[in-house]
Residue, then its C-alpha position, 0 to 999 in steps of 0.5 A: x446536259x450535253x452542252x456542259x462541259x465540266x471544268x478539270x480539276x488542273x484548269x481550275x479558273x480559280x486557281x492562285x487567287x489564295x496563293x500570296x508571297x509570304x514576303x510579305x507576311x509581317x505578322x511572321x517578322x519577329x519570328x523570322x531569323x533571317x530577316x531579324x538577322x538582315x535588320x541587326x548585321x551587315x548582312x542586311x545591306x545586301x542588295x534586294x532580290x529581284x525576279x527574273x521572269x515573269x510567274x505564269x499560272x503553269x509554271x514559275x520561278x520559285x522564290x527564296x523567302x527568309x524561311x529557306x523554302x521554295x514556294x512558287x508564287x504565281x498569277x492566275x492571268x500570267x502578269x509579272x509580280x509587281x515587285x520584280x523586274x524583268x531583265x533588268x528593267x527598271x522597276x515599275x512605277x506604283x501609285x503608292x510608294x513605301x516608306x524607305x524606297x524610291x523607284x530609283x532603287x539601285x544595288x548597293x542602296x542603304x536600307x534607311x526607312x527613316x530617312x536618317x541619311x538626310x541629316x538634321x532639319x534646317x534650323x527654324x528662322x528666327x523671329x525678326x524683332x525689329x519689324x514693326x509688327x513684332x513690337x506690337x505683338x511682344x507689347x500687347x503682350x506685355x500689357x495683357x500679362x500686367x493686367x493679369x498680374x494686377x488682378x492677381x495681386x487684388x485678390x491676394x489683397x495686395x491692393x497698392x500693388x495692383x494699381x502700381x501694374x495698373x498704371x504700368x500697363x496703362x502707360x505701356x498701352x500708351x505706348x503701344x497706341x503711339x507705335x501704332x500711329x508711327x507704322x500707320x497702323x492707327x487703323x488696328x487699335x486694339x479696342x478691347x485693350x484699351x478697354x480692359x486697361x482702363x476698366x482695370x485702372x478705374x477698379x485699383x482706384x476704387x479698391x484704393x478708396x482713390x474715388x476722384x481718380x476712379x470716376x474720372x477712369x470711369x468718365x473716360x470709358x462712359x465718353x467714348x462712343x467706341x466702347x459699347x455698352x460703357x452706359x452700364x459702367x455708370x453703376x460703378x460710378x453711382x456705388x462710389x457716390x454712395x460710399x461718399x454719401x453723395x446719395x442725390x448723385x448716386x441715384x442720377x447714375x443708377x437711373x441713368x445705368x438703368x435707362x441705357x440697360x435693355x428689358x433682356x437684362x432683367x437681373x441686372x436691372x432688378x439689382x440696380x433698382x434695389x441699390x435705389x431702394x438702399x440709397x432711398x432708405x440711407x436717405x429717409x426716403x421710406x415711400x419712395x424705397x417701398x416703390x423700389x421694393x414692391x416693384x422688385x417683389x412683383x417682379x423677382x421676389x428675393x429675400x433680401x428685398x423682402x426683409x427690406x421691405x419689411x424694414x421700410x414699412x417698420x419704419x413708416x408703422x404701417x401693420x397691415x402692410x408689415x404683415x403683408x410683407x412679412x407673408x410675402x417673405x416667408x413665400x419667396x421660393x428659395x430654388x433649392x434642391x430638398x434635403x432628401x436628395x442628398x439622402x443615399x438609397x442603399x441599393x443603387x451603388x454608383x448613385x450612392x457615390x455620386x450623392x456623396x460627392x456632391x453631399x458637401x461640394x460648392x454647391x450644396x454649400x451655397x444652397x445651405x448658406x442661402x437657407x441660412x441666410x433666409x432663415x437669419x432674415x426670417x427671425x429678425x423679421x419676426x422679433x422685429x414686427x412682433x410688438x408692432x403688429x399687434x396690441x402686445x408682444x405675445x399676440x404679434x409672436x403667436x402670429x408670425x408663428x402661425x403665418x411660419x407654420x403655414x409655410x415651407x420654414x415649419x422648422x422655423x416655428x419652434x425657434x421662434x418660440x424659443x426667442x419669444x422665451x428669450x424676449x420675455x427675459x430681456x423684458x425681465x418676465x421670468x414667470x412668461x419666459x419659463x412658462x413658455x420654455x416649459x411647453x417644449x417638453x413634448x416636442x421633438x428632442x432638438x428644440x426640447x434640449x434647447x428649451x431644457x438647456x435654457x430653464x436649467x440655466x434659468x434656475x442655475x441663476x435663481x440658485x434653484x440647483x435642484x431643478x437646474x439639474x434636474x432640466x439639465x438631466x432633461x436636456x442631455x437625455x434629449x441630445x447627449x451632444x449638446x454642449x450647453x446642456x452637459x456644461x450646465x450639469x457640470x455647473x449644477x454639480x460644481x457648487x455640489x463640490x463634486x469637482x471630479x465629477x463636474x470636470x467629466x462633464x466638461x471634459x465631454x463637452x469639449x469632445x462634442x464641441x472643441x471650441x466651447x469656450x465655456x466648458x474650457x473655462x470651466x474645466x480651468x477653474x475645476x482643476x484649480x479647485x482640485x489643485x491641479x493648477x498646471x492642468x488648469x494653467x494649460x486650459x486657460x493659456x489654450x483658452x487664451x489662445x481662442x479669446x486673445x482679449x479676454x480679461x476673465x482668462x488673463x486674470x486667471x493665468x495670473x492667479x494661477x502663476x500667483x499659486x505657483x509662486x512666480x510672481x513676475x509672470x503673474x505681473x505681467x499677465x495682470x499688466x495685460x488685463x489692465x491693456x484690455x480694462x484699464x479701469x478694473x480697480x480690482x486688477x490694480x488692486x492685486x497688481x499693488x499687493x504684488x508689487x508690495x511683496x516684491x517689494x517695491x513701495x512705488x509702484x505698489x502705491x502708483x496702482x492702489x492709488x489707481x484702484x482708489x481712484x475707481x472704486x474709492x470703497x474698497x476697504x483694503x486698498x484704503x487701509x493700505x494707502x492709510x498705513x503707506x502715508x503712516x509709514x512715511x510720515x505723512x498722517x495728515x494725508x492718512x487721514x482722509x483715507x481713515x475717514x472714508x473708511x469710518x463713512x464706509x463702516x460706522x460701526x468698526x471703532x478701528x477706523x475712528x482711532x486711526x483717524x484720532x492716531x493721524x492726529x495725535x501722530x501729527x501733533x494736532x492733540x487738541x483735534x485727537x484729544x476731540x476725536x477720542x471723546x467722540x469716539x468714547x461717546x459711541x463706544x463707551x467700553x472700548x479700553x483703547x480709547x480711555x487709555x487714549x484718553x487718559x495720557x492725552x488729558x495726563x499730557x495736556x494737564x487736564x481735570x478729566x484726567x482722573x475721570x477718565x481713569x476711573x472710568x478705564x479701571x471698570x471696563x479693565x474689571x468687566x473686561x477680565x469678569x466677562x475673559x474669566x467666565x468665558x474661560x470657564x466655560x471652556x474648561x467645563x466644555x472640555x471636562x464634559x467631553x473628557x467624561x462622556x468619553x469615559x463612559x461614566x453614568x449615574x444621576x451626578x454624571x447625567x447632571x454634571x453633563x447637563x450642566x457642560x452642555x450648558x456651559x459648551x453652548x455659552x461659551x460658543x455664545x460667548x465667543x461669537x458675540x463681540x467683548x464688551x469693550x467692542x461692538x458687535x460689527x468688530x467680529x466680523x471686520x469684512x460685513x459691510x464688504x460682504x454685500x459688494x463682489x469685486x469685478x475680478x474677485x470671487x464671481x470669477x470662481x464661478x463657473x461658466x454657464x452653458x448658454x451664449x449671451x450674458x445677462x446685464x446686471x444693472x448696478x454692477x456690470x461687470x459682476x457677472x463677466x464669468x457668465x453668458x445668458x442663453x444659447x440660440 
């Protein structure tokens, strides 16, 4: 220990390495007065301080800072401080230089860190238009801009638009080649260019339906061996063959589209040969599209080919074959994420709102559409090979129901099930179709609600109301928000005449599915019967905003208007229904009664003459076409008219006299006087024609003149016997209620009642049978009519059913416009 000399504390080796110049502090700047005030005054323009000496570790020059303080800044091996110069040297070059300073500063220098003293920079030099190469660049631009705008244009529709840019652009690249060519730059043709702006050019013209022009594009890109892979453009070319119907030269090109397309583009290749198959079956060549097809489903089995394929063996009847297909389409692997995932968990927030956004994304939508649509193809397959597969349609539907289960479309099987009901009604098999629609009442409440839905509309169309509402209830407790369901509990409650009630359920209807034309319809023609009509005329105008062309709801608005007193619109309503079904006679008929009131004779007998011309049965028409030509004094043409309506209702003596009145109106009185003797041997008591009778026979001086008027005066007898014990009749109806109110009793009382009531039952006997002078057909003038419903008439006060497909009827199609059949 002798050899260690310890250190002393004033020779510290140590010492000045933890000192710094606290000029260089800048975390302290904002707070420094000084220096803040330097940076905003003249004050700042004083010239930079300088050392004077050189700081040693014993001693050195204290240094004023901005704070006022002395602090002496030394260096631990005595060197000069880098920032000072020592008797006016100049200050020492560093290896980097801060911003604002040079090593040329100087007393008197502005203090300009940046560089504003310089000025602004030079302007930029400007692009010289005249070179050669700046006319290419500024062209090529150009054609690349119109090809955009010609794309643009033919996805907004605007198709003329795009190939008028198209052409423009080509003939611009035209341009831009030759300019090429004149600066020697035919080297530097932009391929690419040229290519684009025919390949667009080609497009338009197809787009156009411009096909001559659009392969011969096409046959310009196909030839030039400078574009790579143009083979495949020959697809193009084959689809337009195909539009033409050309279809021998639309297979050569995809053929030929398919030999210059490697194995690595599998897709493409699958999608060409499945427009063989197409074009093989457009051409009734069925095996040579089943080759294309199987192919296809060995290789990269899709839907659409299996449905095609389908399709083809159907068409040659192959059924071991069809069944085969028929499983092969069910197993084709959708390659699509499970409904689960889109499930949200409840413990994991953020996944929770990453499924909520990608719930209804693109996406998600496409995966729901190609289910749909495999689903759509699934069903058509079965209902098509259904009878074919097997010895009855029962057997064949029984099949592909099972073959549905087994695979991953289980939800398909109660579907088809509900089609096979309605297969059964299209084959008019009510029992089967109810039957099979009854076995869904023990499954789960979506396919039971559709199976309810349809027996109750089944039972609505049978006029069974009991059980209608009753598998109306049924469906509504299964799924309160089926609108068809609701719509046929309102229907089974309409025709109870619980019109309020009925318009509830309407009314709920609409808020389940707004655009439930039905229960809209409905709801119009339930307020009309409560004689709210401009609450049903708002219904209608909002339904005939959703059915432009219906004319079921024009004619309603025109009854509506008819109710309301505003005839000219009810015209004008009427006068579209007649745009949309020119040969309703019905709707011509009501627009001549219009017109009639309005009274313009004209136009009233142009559209009943119409009405005639369709429906030459319709009673009132013919009697006011009868009455017109009376009233103008042309009987002869009245009576055609007449006699079609004696055809129409033999028993109504009314026509058979109109027809002997034209005559006699006419002067014909031989041929009435025959007409009225044939009348009186059909209707020997009518007092009317032996009147007839007797002044034509008093007119023409005839013997039976005398015969006539004996045989007038004893039906007058019979007439005024049978009006008196009628009136008789009434009168001890009366007095018997007038007693029986009194309260009166006794044995004469009991007997006088006894005998009231007889005579109050005669007497409405009485009135109901016809006189004696008339047959029994004449007390009901409009029986005969009662069988036939006009097709704009009565029906349409019926309300809508819930379902969705009208039933034919085959005597009178347009019976039942008012009503669909069943929904899906």
């Amino acid at each position: 220990m002798e050899n260690v000399h310890l250190a002393l504390e004033e020779d510290d080796l140590y010492s000045g390495y933890n000192d710094y110049n606290p000029t260089f502090d800048s975390e302290e700047l904002e707070n420094d007065l000084g220096f803040q005030q330097a940076v905003r005054t003249s004050h700042g323009r004083r010239p930079p301080m300088t050392a004077k000496f050189p700081g040693t570790a014993m001693g050195a020059r204290p240094l004023v800072s901005s704070f006022g303080s002395r602090v002496p800044m030394t260096s631990s091996m005595g060197r000069p401080m880098t920032g000072a110069v020592q008797d006016g040297a100049a200050r020492p070059m560093t290896a980097v230089r801060a911003a604002g300073y040079t090593s040329s500063l100087t007393r008197g220098s502005t203090f300009d860190p940046l560089g504003q003293a310089r000025g602004p920079a030079p302007p930029l030099e400007a692009n010289n238009e005249d070179k050669p190469e700046e006319k290419i660049k500024i062209l090529e631009k150009k054609v690349n801009d119109l090809i955009e705008e010609s794309c643009m244009a033919q996805s907004m529709g605007a198709l003329q638009l795009a190939l008028e840019k198209a052409k423009e652009a080509g003939r611009k690249e035209r341009g831009l080649v030759r300019q090429r060519e004149q600066s020697s730059n035919a080297d530097h043709i932009n391929l690419d260019l040229t290519y684009s702006v025919l390949l667009n050019l080609a497009n338009q013209y197809a787009n156009n339906e411009m096909y001559p022009e659009a392969l011969n594009s096409y046959q310009v890109i196909v030839k030039n061996k400078m574009f790579s892979n143009a083979g495949r453009l020959k697809v193009n070319m084959a689809n337009i063959y195909f539009k033409q119907k050309n279809y021998p030269k639309a297979i050569k090109f995809y053929r030929m589209a398919l030999d210059q397309i490697s194995n690595a583009h599998k897709e493409m290749r699958i999608k060409i040969m499945q427009n063989i198959g197409v074009v093989f079956v457009c051409m009734g060549q069925y095996s040579d599209a089943i080759t294309s097809f199987e192919h296809i489903m060995g290789e990269s089995p899709n839907i659409k080919t299996g449905f095609n394929l389908i399709l083809c063996y159907y068409a040659i009847g192959d059924r071991e074959r069809m069944k085969k297909a028929f499983q092969k389409l069910i197993s084709v692997p959708l390659g699509i994420d499970d409904e689960d995932k889109y499930i949200p968990s409840n413990d994991d927030t953020s996944s929770n709102m990453v499924i909520e956004a990608i719930k209804n994304d693109k996406l998600h939508q496409m995966e729901r559409d190609l289910k749909v649509l495999a689903e759509k193809y699934i069903m058509t397959a079965a209902k098509l090979i259904a009878p074919a597969i097997e010895t009855s349609f029962a057997t064949g539907f029984d099949w592909c129901v099972d073959m549905v289960k087994s695979s991953q479309y289980v939800e398909l099987a109660n579907d088809l099930e509900i089609n096979k009901a309605i297969t059964y009604l299209r084959q008019k098999d009510f029992n089967q179709a109810v039957e099979t629609l009854k076995t869904f009442e023990k499954k789960d409440s979506r396919v039971k609600s559709a199976a309810a839905t349809n027996l109750s509309f089944l039972y609505f169309l049978e006029k069974d109301y009991d059980q209608a509402d009753r598998y109306a209830d049924l469906a509504m407790n299964a799924d309160r928000y089926n609108p068809a369901a609701l719509i046929n509990k309102g229907n089974t409650v309409f025709f109870k005449q619980d019109y309020e009630k009925a318009a509830e359920f309407y009314k709920e209807a609409l808020r389940n599915d707004s655009s439930c034309t039905e229960a809209l319809y409905n709801l119009g023609l339930t307020y009309k019967k409560l004689n709210r009509l401009g609450e049903a005329l708002d219904g209608f105008l909002k339904l005939h905003a959703i059915l432009r062309n219906s004319a079921q709801v024009m004619y309603q608005l025109a009854h509506l208007y008819e109710l309301l007193e505003d005839p000219q619109q009810a015209i004008e309503w009427l006068m579209q229904v007649i745009s949309v079904t020119p040969t309703d006679p019905q709707a011509l008929a009501k627009l001549g009664e219009l017109h009639d009131g309005e009274g313009d004779k004209s136009q009233a007998f142009q559209y009943y003459y119409e009405s005639f011309r369709y429906f030459p049965s319709n009673i009132d028409v013919i009697e006011w076409l009868g009455a017109y030509y009376i009233e103008t004094q042309f009987c002869e043409k009245a009576i055609q008219y007449f006699e079609r309506a004696t055809l129409i209702q033999p028993t109504q003596v009314k026509w058979q006299l109109m027809v002997a009145s034209c005559y006699r109106r006419s002067g014909n009185y031989q041929k009435a006087l025959e007409t009225y003797k044939d009348i009186h041997r059909k209707f020997p008591e009518n007092v009317e024609c032996l009147r007839f009778l007797v002044r034509l026979c008093t007119d023409m001086g005839l013997k039976e003149v005398q015969e006539y008027a004996t045989r007038l005066k004893k039906v007058e007898k019979m007439k005024e016997i049978r009006e008196q014990r009628v009136k008789s009749g009434r009168e001890g109806s009366a007095r018997g209620r007038r007693e029986g109110r009194e309260g009166s009793a006794g044995s004469a009382d009991s007997s006088h009642s006894s005998n009231s009531t007889k005579g109050e039952r005669l007497s409405a006997k009485m009135r109901s049978l016809p006189a004696s002078n008339e047959p029994y057909e004449a007390s009901s003038p409009k029986e005969l009519d009662a069988s036939y419903v006009d097709p704009l008439g009565p029906q349409m006060e019926r309300p809508k059913t819930g379902a969705k497909k009208r039933m034919e009827d085959d005597d009178f199609a347009d019976e039942e416009l008012g009503e669909d059949l069943l929904p899906e």
